[in-house]
FIDOMAR-603028 format. One record per atom (N, C-alpha, C): residue in three letters; x, y, z. Coordinates in steps of 0.05 Angstrom, whole numbers, padded with zeros to 5 digits, always signed. Example, Ala and Ser with C-alpha at 12.3 -4.5 7.8 and 13.67 -1.06 7.14 Angstrom:
BEGIN
ALA+00264-00114+00156ALA+00246-00090+00156ALA+00264-00066+00156SER+00257-00045+00142SER+00273-00021+00143SER+00258+00001+00157
This chain:
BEGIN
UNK+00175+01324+00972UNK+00157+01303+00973UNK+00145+01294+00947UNK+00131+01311+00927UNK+00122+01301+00904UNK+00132+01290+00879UNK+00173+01301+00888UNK+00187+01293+00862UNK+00190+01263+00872UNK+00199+01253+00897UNK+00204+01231+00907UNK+00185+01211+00907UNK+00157+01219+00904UNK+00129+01210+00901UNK+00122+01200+00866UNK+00132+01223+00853UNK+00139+01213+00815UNK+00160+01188+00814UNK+00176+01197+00830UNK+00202+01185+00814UNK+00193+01153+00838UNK+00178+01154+00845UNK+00171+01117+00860UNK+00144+01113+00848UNK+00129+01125+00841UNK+00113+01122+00816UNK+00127+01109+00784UNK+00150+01127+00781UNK+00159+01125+00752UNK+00176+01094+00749UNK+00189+01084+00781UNK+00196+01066+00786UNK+00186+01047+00779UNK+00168+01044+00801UNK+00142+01020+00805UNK+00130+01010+00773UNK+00127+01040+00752UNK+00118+01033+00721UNK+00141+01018+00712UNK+00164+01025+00714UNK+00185+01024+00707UNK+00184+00985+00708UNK+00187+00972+00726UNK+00186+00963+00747UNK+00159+00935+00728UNK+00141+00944+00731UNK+00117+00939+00715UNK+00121+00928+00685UNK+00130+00951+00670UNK+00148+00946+00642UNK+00159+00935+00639UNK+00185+00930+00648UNK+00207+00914+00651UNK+00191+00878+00653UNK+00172+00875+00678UNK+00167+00853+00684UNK+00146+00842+00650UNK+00123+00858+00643UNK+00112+00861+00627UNK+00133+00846+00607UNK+00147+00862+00587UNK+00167+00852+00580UNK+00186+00824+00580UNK+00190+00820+00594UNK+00201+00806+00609UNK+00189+00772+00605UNK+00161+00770+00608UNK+00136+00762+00599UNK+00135+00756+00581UNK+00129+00770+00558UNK+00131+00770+00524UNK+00153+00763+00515UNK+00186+00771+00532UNK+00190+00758+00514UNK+00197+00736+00516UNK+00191+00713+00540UNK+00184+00689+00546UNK+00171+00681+00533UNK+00144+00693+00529UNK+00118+00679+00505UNK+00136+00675+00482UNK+00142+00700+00480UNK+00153+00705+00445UNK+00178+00671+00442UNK+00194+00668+00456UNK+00213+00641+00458UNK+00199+00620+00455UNK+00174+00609+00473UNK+00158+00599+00473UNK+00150+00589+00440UNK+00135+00609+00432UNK+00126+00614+00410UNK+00142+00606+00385UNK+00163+00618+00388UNK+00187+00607+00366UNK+00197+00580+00367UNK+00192+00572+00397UNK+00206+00539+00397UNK+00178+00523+00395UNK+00151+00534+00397UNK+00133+00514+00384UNK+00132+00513+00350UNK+00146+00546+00343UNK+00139+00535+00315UNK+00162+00526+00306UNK+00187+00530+00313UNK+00207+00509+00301UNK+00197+00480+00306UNK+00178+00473+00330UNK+00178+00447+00322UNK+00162+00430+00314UNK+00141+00452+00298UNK+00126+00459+00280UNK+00132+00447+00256UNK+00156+00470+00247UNK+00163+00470+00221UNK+00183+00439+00216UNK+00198+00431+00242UNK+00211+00400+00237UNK+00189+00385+00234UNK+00162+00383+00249UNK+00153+00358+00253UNK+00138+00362+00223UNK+00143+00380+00208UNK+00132+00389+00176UNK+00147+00374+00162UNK+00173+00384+00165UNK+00203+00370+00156UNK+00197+00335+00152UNK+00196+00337+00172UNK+00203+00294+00188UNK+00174+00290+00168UNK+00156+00295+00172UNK+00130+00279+00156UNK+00134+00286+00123UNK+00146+00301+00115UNK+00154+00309+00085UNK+00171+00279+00080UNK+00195+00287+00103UNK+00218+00261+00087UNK+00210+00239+00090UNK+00185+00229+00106UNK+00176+00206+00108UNK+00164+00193+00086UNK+00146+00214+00082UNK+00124+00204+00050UNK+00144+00199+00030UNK+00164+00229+00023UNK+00181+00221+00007UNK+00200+00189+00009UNK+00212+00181+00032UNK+00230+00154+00032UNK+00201+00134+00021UNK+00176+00140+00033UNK+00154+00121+00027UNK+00155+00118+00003UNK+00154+00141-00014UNK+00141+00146-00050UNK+00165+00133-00058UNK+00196+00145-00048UNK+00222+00119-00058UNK+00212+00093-00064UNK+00202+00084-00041UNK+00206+00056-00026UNK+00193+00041-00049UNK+00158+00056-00047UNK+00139+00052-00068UNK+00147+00049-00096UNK+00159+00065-00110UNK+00172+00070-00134UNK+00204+00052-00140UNK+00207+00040-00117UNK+00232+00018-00116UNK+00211-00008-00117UNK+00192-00013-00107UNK+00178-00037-00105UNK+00168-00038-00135UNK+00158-00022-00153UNK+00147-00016-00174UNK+00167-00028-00197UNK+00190-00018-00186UNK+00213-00027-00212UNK+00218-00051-00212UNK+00225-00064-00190UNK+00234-00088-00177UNK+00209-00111-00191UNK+00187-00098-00189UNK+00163-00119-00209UNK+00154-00110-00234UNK+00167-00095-00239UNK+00163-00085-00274UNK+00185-00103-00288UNK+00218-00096-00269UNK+00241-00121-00274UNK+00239-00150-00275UNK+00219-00152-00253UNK+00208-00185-00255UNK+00197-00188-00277UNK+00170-00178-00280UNK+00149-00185-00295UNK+00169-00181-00324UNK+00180-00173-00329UNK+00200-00167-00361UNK+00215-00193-00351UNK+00224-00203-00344UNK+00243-00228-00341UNK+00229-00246-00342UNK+00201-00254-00333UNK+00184-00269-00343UNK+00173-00261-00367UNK+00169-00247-00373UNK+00157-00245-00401UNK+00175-00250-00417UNK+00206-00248-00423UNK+00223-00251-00431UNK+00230-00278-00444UNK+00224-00295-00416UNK+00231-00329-00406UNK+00204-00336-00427UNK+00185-00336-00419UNK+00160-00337-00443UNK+00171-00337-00466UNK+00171-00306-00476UNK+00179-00309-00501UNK+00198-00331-00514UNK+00221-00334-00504UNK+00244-00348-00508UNK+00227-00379-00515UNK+00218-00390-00485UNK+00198-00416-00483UNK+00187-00423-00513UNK+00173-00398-00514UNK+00145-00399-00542UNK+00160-00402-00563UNK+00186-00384-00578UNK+00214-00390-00599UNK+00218-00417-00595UNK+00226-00429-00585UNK+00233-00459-00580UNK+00211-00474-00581UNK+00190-00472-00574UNK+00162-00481-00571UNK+00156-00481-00616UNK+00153-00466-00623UNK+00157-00452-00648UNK+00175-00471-00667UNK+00206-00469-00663UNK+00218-00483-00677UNK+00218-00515-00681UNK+00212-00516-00650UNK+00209-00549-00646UNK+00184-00560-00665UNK+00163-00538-00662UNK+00140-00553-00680UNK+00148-00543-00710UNK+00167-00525-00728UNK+00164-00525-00752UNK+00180-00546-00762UNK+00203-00556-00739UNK+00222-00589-00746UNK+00208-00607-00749UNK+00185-00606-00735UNK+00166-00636-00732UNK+00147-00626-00757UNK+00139-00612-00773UNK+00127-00603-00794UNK+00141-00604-00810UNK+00158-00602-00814UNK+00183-00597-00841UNK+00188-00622-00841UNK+00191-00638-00823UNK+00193-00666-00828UNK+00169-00688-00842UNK+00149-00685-00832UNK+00116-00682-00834UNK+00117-00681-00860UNK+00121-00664-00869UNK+00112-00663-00899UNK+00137-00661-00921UNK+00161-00669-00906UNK+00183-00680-00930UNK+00175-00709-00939UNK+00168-00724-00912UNK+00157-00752-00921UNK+00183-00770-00902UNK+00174-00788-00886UNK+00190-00811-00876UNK+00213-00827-00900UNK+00198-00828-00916UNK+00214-00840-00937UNK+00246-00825-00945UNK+00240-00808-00946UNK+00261-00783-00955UNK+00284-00780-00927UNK+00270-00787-00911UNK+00295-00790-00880UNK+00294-00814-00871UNK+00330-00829-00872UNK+00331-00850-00859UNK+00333-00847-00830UNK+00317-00862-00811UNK+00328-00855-00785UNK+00309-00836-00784UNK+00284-00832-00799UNK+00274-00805-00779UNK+00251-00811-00769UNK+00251-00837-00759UNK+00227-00849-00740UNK+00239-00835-00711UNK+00272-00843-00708UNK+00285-00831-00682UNK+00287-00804-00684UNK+00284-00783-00702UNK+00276-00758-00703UNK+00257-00743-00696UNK+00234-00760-00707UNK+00202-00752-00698UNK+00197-00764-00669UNK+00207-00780-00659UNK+00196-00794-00638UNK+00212-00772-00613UNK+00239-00766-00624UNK+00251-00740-00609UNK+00241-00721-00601UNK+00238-00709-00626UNK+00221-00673-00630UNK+00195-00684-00615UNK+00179-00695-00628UNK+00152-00711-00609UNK+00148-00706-00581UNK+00169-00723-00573UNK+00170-00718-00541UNK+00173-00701-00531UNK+00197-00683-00545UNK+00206-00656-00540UNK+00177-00642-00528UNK+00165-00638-00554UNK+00148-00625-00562UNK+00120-00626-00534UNK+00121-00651-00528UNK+00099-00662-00517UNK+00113-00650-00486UNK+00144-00661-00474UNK+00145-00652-00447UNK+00145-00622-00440UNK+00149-00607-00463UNK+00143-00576-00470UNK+00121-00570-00463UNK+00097-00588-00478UNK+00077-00572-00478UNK+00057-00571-00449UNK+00064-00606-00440UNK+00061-00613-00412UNK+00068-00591-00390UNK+00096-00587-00385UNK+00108-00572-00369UNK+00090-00538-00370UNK+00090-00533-00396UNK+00079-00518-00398UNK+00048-00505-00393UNK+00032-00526-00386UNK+00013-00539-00388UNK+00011-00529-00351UNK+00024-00548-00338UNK+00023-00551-00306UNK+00034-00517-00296UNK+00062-00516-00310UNK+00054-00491-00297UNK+00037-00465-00306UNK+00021-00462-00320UNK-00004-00452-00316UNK-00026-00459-00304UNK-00023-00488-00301UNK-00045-00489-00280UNK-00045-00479-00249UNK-00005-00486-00249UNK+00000-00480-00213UNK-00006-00447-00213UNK+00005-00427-00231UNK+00006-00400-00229UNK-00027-00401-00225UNK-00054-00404-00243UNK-00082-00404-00242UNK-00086-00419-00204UNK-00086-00436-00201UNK-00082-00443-00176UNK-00082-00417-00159UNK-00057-00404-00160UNK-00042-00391-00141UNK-00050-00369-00133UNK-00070-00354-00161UNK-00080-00327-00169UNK-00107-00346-00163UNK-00119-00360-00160UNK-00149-00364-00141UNK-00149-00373-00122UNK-00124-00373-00101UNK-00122-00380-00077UNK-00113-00348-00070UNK-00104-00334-00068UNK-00099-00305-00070UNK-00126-00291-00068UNK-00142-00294-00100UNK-00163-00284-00094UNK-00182-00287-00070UNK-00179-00310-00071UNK-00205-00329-00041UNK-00188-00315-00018UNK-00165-00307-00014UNK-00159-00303+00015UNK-00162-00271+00010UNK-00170-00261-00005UNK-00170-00234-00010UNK-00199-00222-00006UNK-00216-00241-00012UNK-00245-00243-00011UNK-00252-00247+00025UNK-00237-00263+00025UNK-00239-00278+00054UNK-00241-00255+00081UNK-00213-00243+00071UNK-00201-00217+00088UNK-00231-00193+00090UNK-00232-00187+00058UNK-00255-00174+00055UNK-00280-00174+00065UNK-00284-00201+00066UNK-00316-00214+00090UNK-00310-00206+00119UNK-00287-00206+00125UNK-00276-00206+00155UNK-00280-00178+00161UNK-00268-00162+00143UNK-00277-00128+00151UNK-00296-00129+00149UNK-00316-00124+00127UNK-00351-00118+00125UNK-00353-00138+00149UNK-00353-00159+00160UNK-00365-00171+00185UNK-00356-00149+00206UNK-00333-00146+00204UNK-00326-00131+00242UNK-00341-00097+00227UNK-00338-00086+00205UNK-00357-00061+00203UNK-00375-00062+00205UNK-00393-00079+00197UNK-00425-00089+00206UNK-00428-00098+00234UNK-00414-00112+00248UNK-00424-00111+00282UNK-00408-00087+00294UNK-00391-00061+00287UNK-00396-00050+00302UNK-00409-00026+00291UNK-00425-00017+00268UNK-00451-00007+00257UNK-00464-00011+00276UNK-00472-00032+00278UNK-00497-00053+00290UNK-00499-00035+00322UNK-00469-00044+00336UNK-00463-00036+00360UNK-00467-00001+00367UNK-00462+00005+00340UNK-00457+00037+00341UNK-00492+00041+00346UNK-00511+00034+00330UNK-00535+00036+00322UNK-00554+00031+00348UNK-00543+00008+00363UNK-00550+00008+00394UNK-00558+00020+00408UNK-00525+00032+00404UNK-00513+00057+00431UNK-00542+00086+00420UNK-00541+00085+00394UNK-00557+00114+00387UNK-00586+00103+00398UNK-00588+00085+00392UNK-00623+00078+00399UNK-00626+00084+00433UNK-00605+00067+00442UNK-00611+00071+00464UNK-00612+00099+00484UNK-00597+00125+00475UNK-00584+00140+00480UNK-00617+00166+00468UNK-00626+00153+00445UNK-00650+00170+00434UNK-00676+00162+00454UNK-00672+00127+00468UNK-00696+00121+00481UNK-00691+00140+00511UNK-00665+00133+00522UNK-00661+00160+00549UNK-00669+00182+00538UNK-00660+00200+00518UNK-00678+00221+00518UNK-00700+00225+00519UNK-00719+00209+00504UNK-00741+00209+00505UNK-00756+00209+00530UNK-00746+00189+00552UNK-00751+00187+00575UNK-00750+00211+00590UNK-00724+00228+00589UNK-00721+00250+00605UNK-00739+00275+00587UNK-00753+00276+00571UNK-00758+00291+00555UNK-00791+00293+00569UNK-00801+00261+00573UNK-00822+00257+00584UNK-00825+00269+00612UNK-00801+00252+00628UNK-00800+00265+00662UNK-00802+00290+00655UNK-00788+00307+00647UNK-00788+00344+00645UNK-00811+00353+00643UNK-00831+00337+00626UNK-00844+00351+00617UNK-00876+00342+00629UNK-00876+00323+00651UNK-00897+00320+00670UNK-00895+00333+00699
């Protein structure tokens, strides 16, 4: 009777353990497949910023490339801008007399000179234009947030007042 009484005792532990076990190492699976997807969703947000910081650092070049191709075009403009006026000076002070035909020279370079400086002229005004229409809608945008952050401050500030006047109320009931 008593060995048969151990050994369904030692069972039943047995039995117990096994299930115990059994248990853990369910958790333990558990556990490993939360942190693998842990460590991916680590992964996935890493390669994201990184393709972002690409993206960023591709947008960067792409207007460093511009802005050098305009500065470029400038320069070039201003050389020509430059020579055109040291022809109309070199002429200037050789003297009309000394060039036949250089009434149709000066009246050339002249114009040259003049639809250059025009052209040149407008589009700085359109670029100025363009950069204070930019700004104004940038300002604009800006009023639009501080407006919706200020009414819901406002709204937030409400909710507290009103929320401090119920207390107060129940503070009063309690305490009559």
């Amino acid at each position: 009777g008593g060995a048969a009484l151990r050994l369904a005792m030692a069972i039943n532990e047995g039995v117990i353990v096994a299930r115990d076990f059994l248990a853990l190492e369910g958790r333990k699976e558990q556990l490993e497949t939360w942190q693998w997807q842990a460590l991916e969703g680590i992964r996935c947000r890493r390669s994201i910023a990184e393709a972002q910081q690409r993206s960023a650092v591709d947008h960067l070049d792409r207007r460093l490339d511009r802005d050098q191709q305009n500065r470029e075009r400038t320069t070039s403009r201003n050389v020509a801008i430059r020579e055109q006026a040291f022809s109309f000076q070199t002429w200037v002070t050789s003297g009309p007399e000394k060039n036949q035909g250089a009434p149709l020279v000066y009246g050339t370079a002249s114009q040259r000179l003049r639809n250059t400086r025009d052209s040149y002229t407008m589009r700085v005004e359109q670029m100025s234009t363009q950069w204070h229409q930019a700004m104004e809608e940038q300002m604009r945008q800006e009023i639009e947030r501080t407006q919706t952050d200020a009414a819901m401050c406002q709204a937030r500030q409400t909710e507290l007042l009103e929320a401090a006047r119920r207390q107060e109320d129940l503070a009063t009931t309690l305490l009559m």
